[in-house]
C-alpha positions as a Markdown table, in Angstrom:
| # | Residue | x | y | z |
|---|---|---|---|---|
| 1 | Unk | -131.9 | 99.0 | -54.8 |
| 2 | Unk | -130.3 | 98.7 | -58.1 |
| 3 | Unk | -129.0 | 95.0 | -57.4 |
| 4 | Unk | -132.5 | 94.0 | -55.8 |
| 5 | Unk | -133.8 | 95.1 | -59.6 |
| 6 | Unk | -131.3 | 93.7 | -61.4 |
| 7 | Unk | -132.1 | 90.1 | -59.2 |
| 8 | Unk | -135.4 | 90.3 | -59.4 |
| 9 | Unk | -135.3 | 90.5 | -63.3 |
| 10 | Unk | -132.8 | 88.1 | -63.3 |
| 11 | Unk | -135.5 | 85.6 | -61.0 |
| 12 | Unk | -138.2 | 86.6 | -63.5 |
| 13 | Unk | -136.3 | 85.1 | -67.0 |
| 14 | Unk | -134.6 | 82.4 | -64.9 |
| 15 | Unk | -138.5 | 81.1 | -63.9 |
| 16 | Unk | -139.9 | 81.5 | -67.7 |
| 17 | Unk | -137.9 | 78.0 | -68.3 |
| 18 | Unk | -138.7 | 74.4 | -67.5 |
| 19 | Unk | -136.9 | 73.6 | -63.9 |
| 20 | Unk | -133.8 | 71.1 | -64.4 |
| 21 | Unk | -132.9 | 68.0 | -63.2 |
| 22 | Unk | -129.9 | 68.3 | -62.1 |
| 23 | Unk | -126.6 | 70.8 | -62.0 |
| 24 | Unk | -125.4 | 69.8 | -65.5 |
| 25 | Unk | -129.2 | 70.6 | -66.8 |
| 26 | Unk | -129.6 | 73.6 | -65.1 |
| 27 | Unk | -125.9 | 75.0 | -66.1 |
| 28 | Unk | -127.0 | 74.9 | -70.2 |
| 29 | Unk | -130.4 | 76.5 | -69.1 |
| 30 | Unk | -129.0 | 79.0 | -67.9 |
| 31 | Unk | -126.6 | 79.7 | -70.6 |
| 32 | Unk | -129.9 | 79.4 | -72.7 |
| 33 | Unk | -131.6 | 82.2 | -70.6 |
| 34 | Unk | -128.7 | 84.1 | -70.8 |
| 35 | Unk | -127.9 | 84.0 | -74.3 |
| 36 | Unk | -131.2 | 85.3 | -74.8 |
| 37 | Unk | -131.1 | 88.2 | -73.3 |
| 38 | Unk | -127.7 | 89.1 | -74.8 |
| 39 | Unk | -125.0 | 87.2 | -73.1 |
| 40 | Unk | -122.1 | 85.6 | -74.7 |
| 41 | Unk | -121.2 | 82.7 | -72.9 |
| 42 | Unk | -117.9 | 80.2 | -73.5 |
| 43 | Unk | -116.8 | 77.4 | -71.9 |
| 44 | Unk | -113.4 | 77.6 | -70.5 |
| 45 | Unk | -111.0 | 75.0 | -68.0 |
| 46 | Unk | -114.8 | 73.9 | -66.1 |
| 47 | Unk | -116.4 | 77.3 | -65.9 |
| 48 | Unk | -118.3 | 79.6 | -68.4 |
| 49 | Unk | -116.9 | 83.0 | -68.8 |
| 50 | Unk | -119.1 | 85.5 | -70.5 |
| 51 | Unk | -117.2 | 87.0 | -73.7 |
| 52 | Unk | -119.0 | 90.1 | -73.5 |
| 53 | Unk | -120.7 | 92.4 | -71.2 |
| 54 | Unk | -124.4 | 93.5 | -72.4 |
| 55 | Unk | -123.8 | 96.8 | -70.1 |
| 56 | Unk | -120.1 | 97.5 | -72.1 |
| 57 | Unk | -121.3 | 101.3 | -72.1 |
| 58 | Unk | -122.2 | 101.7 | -68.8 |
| 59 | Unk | -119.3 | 99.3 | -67.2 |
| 60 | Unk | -117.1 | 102.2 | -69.0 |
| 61 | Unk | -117.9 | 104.7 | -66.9 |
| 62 | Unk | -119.2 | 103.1 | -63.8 |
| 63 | Unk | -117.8 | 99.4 | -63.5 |
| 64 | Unk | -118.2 | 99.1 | -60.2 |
| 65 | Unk | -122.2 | 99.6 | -60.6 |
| 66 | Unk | -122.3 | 98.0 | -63.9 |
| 67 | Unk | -120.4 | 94.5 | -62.5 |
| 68 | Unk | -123.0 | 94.4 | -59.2 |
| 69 | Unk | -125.8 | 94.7 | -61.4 |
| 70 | Unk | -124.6 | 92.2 | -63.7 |
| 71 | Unk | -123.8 | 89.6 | -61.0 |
| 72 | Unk | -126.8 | 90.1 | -59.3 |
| 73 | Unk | -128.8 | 89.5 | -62.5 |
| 74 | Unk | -126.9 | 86.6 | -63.2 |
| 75 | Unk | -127.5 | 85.3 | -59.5 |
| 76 | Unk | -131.6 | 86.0 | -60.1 |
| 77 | Unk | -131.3 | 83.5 | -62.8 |
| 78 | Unk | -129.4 | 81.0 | -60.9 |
| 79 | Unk | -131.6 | 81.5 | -57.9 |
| 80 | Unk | -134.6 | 80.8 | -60.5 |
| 81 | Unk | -133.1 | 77.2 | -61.3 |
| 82 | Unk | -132.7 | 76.2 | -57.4 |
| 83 | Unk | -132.3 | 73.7 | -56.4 |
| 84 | Unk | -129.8 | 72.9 | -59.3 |
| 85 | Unk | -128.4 | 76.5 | -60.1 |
| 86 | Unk | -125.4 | 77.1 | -60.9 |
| 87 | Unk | -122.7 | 79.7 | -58.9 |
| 88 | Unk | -121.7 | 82.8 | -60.4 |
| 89 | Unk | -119.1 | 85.0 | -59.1 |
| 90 | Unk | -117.5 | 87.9 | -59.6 |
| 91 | Unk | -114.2 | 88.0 | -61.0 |
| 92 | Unk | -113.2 | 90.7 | -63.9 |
| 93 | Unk | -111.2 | 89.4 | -66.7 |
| 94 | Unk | -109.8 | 91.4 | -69.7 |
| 95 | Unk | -111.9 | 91.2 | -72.8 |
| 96 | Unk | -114.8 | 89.6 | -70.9 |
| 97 | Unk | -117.9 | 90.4 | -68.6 |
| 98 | Unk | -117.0 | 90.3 | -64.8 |
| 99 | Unk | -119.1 | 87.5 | -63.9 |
| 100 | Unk | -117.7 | 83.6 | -64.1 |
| 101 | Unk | -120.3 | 80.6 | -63.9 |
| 102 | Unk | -119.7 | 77.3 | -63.0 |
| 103 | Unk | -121.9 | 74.2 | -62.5 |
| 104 | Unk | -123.5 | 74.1 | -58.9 |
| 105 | Unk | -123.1 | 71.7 | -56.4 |
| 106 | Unk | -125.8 | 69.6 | -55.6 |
| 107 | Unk | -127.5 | 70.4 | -52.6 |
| 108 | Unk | -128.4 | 68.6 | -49.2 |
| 109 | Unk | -131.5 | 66.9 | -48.4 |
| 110 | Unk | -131.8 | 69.7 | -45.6 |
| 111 | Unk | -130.6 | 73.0 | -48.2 |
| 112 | Unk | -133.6 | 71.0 | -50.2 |
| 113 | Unk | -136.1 | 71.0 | -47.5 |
| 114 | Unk | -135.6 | 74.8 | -46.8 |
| 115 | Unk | -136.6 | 76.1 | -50.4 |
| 116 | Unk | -139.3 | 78.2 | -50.4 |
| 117 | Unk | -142.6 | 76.7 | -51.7 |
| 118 | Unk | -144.4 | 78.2 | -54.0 |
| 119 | Unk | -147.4 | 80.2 | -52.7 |
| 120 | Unk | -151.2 | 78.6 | -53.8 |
| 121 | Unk | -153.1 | 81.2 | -52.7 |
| 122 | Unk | -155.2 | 82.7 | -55.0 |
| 123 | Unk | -155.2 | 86.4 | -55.4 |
C-alpha cells in the first residue's frame, strides 16, 4: 500500500510539468521535479545517481521500506513523463540514495498506441 502511495504521489508531481519531447527532455524534467521535492541528483558514466536520500532517517532504521518507497516514487514520476520517461532502478550505493536513473528508451509505435488516454468525461 505504501509503494501504491508513494507512486501515486510520485504520478501527481511528475504531471504538474509540461510533457517532453523526447527521452533526453524528459530525463532533465525529471531531475527538475525531483530536485524540487528534495532530491540530489548527479550525473555519473550515463546515468544519474541521487547524492542523497530525502528519507535518510527512515532508510536508517528500515531500508528496505524506505528504498521501495523511494523507487516507487521515483517510478510515479517517470510514469508521469510516458511516453519519454526515464528508467529508474534500484541499486544501493554508498553515500547515495538507492535509486539510479538513466534516460529511457524510446518507445514503439505499438508501446505508444497502448498508453492510456486521458479521461474527458466531466465529473
Amino acid at each position: 500500500m505504501l509503494n501504491q502511495v508513494a507512486h501515486d504521489y510520485g504520478q501527481t508531481i511528475g504531471n504538474g510539468v509540461a510533457k517532453p519531447a523526447d527521452a533526453a527532455a524528459a530525463l532533465e524534467v525529471a531531475l527538475r521535479v525531483l530536485r524540487r521535492h528534495g532530491y540530489e541528483p548527479r550525473r555519473t558514466d550515463g546515468e544519474v545517481e541521487l547524492a542523497n536520500c530525502p528519507f535518510h532517517a527512515l532508510a536508517q532504521e528500515q531500508t528496505e521500506l524506505a528504498c521501495a518507497m523511494n523507487h516507487a516514487l521515483i517510478t510515479g514520476v517517470s510514469d508521469a513523463l510516458a511516453p519519454h520517461g526515464p528508467d529508474a532502478r534500484l541499486d544501493p550505493g554508498p553515500q547515495r540514495c538507492c535509486v539510479v536513473i538513466r534516460r529511457g528508451a524510446p518507445m514503439t509505435p505499438s508501446e505508444r498506441a497502448n498508453l492510456p488516454r486521458p479521461s474527458t468525461s466531466v465529473r
